[in-house]
C-alpha positions in Angstrom: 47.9 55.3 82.1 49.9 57.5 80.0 53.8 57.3 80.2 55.3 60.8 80.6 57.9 61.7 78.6 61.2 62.5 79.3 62.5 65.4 78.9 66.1 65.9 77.3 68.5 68.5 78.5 70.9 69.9 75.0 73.8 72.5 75.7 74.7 74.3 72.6 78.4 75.4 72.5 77.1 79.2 72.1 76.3 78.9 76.3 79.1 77.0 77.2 80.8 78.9 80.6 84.7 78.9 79.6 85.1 82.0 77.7 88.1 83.1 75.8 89.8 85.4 78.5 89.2 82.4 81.1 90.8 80.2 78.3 93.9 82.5 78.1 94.5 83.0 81.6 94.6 79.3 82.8 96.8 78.9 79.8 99.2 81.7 81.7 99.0 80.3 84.4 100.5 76.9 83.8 102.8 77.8 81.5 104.2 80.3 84.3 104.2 76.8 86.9 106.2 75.4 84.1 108.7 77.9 83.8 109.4 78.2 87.9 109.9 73.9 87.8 112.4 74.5 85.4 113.9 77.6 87.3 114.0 76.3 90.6 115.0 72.6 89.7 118.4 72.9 89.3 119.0 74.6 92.3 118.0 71.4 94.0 120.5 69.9 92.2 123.8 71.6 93.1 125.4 71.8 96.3 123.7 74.6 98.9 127.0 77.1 98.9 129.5 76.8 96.4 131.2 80.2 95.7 134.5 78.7 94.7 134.8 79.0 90.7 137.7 77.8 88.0 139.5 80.8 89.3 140.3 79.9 92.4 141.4 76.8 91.6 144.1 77.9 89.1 145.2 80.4 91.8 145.5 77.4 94.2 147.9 75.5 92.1 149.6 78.3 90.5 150.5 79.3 94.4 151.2 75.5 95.0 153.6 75.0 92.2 155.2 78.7 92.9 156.1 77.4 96.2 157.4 73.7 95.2 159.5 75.4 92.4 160.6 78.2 94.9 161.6 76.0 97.8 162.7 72.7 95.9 166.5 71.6 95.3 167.7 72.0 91.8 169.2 67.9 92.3 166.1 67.0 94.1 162.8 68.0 93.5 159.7 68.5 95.2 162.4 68.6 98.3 161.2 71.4 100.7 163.8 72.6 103.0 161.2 73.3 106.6 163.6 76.2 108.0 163.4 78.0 104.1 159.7 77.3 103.9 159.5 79.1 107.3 161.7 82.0 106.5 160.0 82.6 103.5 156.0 82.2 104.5 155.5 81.5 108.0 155.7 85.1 110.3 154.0 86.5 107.0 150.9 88.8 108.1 148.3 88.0 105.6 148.7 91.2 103.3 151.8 90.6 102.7 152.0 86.8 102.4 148.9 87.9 99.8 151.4 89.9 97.7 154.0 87.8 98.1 152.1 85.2 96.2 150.7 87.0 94.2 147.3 87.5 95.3 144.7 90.5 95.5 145.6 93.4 98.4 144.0 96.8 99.2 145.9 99.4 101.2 147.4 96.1 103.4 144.5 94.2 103.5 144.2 91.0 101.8 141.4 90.2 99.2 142.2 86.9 98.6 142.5 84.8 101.6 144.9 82.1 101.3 146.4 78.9 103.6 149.1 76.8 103.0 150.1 73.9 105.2 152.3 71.2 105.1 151.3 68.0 106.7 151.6 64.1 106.6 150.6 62.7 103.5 148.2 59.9 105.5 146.9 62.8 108.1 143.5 63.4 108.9 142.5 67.6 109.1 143.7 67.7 112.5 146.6 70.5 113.9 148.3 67.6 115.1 149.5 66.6 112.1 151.2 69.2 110.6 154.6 69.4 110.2 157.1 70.7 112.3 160.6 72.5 112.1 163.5 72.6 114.4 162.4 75.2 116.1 158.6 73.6 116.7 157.2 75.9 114.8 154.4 74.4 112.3 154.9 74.3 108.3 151.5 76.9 107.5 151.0 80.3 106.2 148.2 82.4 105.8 144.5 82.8 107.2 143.2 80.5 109.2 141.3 77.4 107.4 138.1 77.2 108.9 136.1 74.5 106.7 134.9 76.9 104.2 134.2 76.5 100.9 137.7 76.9 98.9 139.7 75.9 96.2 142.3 73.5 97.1 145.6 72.5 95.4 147.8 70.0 96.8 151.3 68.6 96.0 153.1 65.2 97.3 156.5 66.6 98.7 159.3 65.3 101.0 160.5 68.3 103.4 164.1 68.0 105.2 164.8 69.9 108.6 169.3 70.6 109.6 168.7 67.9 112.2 166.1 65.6 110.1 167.1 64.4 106.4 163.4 63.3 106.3 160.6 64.7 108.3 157.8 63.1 106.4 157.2 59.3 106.5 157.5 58.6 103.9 155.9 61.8 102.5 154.1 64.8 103.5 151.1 66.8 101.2 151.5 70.5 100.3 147.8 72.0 100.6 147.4 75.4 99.2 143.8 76.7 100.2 142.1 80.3 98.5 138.9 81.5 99.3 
């Protein structure tokens, strides 16, 4: 019995089925993956909403040391008199509480939104713990804080009332808020 003989199977490069074009496209293609990894992984890595830039927070402690130097004793400072801060910023609309500090405004309307509070320096965020004048009326100015992104400045004060040498125990937090 004869053997039979195998047959061999060569592939020349000449009929190879990659061509040039099919070369250059796949080449395309993951260099263009590439470049959206490196596009889109950075936005994983910083917080989902942060509008709040370096200028913000300079306006927040310029506005919080304006109002410290404004209301403070010459003898005594970082003294807040409660009755001045409230003649001075409290029945402010937000316009002109704006301008007053400084801040952007457009034919009365406020660009810049801006809060200021005075509260206890070991105080959680509640309304409860803001301080109070004489008259009951709360130590804040401006637009309503909401929990939004903002820049925050803050400054460690003591704030005196005509009936009260010393409100704070034993010291309250000046928080100066623009968004």
């Amino acid at each position: 019995m004869r053997r039979k003989r195998t047959r061999t199977v060569s592939v020349s490069f000449d009929g190879r089925g990659q061509t040039t074009q099919d070369f250059a496209v796949g080449i395309g293609m993951f260099l263009l993956a590439i470049a959206f990894v490196f596009a889109y992984l950075p936005t994983l890595l910083t917080p989902f909403s942060s509008p709040v830039g370096g200028a913000e927070s300079a306006q927040a402690d310029r506005i919080a040391a304006t109002i410290v130097d404004d209301l403070s004793e010459t003898d005594q400072p970082n003294n807040l008199s409660a009755a001045e801060f409230t003649d001075r910023y409290g029945d402010e609309d937000s316009a002109k509480l704006a301008s007053k500090l400084g801040l952007q405004s457009a034919d009365g309307t406020a660009i810049d939104r801006v809060n200021v509070t005075i509260r206890q320096l070991d105080a959680d965020e509640d309304e409860r713990d803001l301080v109070t004048d004489d008259d009951g009326n709360t130590l804040s100015a401006g637009d309503r804080y909401r929990n939004q992104s903002a820049a925050s400045a803050g400054r460690v004060v003591t704030v005196y009332t005509e009936t009260d040498d010393d409100v704070c125990d034993p010291a309250c937090r000046l928080v100066v808020r623009v968004w």
